[in-house]
MILUM-851835 format. One record per residue (C-alpha): residue in one letter; x, y, z; chain. Coordinates in steps of 0.02 Angstrom, whole numbers, plus 32768, in hexadecimal, padded with zeros to 4 digits. Layout:
% residues N
PT   code     xx     yy     zz   unit
PT      a      X      Y      Z      A
...
% end
This chain:
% residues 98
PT   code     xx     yy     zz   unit
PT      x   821C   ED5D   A5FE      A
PT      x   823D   EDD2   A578      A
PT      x   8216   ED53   A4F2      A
PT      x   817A   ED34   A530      A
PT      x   813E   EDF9   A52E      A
PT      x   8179   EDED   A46F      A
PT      x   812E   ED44   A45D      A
PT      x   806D   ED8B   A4B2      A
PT      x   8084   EE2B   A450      A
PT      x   80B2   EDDE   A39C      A
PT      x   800C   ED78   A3C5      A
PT      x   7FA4   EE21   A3E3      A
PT      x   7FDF   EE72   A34E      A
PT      x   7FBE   EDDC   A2D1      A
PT      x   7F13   EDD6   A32D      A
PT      x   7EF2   EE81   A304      A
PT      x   7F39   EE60   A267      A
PT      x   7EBD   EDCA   A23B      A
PT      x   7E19   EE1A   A289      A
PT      x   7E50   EECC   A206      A
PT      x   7E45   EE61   A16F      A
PT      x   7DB2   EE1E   A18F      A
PT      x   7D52   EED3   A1B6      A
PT      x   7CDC   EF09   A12F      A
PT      x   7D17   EF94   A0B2      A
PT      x   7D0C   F04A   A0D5      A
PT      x   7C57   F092   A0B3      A
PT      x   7C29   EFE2   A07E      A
PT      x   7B46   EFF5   A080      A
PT      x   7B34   EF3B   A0A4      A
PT      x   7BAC   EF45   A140      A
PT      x   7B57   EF1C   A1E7      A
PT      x   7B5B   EFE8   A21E      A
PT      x   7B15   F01B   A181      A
PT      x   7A73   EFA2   A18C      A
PT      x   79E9   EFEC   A1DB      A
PT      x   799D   EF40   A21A      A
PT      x   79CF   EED8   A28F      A
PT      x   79D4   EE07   A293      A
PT      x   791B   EE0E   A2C4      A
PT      x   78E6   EE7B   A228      A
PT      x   78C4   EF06   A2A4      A
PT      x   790B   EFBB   A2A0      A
PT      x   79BF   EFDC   A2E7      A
PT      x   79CE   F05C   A386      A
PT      x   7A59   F0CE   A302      A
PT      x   79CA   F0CA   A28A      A
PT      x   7930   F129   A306      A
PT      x   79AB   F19F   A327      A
PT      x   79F1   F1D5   A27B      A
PT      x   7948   F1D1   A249      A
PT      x   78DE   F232   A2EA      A
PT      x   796E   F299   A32C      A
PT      x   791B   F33A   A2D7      A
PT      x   786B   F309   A2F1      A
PT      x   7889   F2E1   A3C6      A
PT      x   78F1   F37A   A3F2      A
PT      x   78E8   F405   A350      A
PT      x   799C   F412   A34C      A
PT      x   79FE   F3F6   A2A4      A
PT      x   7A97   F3A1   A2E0      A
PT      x   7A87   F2F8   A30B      A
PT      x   7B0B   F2DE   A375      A
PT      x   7ACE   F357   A3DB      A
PT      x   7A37   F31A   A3EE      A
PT      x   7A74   F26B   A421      A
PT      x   7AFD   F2BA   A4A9      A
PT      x   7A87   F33D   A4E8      A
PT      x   79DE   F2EB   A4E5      A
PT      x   79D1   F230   A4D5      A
PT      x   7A7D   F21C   A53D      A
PT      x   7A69   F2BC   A5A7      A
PT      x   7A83   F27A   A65A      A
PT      x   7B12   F202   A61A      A
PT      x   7B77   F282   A5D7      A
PT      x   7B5B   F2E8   A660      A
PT      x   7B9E   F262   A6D2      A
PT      x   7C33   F251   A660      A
PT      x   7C52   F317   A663      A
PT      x   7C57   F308   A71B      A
PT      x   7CDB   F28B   A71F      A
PT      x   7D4B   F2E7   A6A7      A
PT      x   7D30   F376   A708      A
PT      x   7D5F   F313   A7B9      A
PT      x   7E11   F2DE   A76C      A
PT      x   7E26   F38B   A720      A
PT      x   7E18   F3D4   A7D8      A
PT      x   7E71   F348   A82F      A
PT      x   7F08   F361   A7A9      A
PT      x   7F0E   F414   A7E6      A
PT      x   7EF6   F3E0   A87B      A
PT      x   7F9C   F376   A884      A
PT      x   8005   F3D7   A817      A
PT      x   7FE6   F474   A84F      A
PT      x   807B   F4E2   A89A      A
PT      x   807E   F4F8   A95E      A
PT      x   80E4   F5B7   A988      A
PT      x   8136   F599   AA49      A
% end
């Protein structure tokens, strides 16, 4: 049984291996992120943002434009769930005086 963890596991990592070679250089301008069109010849969603994240909410910093304004209700939903396991880890590790 133990062979055959090592065996799966040797496979993973020379996956991982293969698929790293093959990713584009570092700050590479013709890698897929750093085109702002898509297969189509149309624009990219990361490309209305960068450029309209100043013009839609007057706010200089763009990432908090897209966490507070374009994804407002999903990080609010994601807020609320960090803040459920925060209080149920309290909850269940907190010290009981009898």
């Amino acid at each position: 049984m133990k062979a055959i963890h090592i065996l799966v596991l040797a496979s993973f990592a020379a996956l991982l291996m293969v698929a790293a070679v093959h990713l584009p250089r570092r700050g590479d301008p013709n890698s897929p992120a750093n085109r702002a069109e898509n297969v189509l010849k149309g624009p990219v969603a990361g490309a209305y943002y960068i450029q309209n994240a100043y013009l839609d909410a007057k706010t200089p910093n763009m990432v908090t434009v897209i966490l507070a304004d374009y994804r407002g209700f999903d990080t609010l939903g994601e807020t609320v769930v960090v803040f459920a396991g925060g209080v149920a880890c309290l909850y269940l590790l907190r010290r009981r005086t009898s």
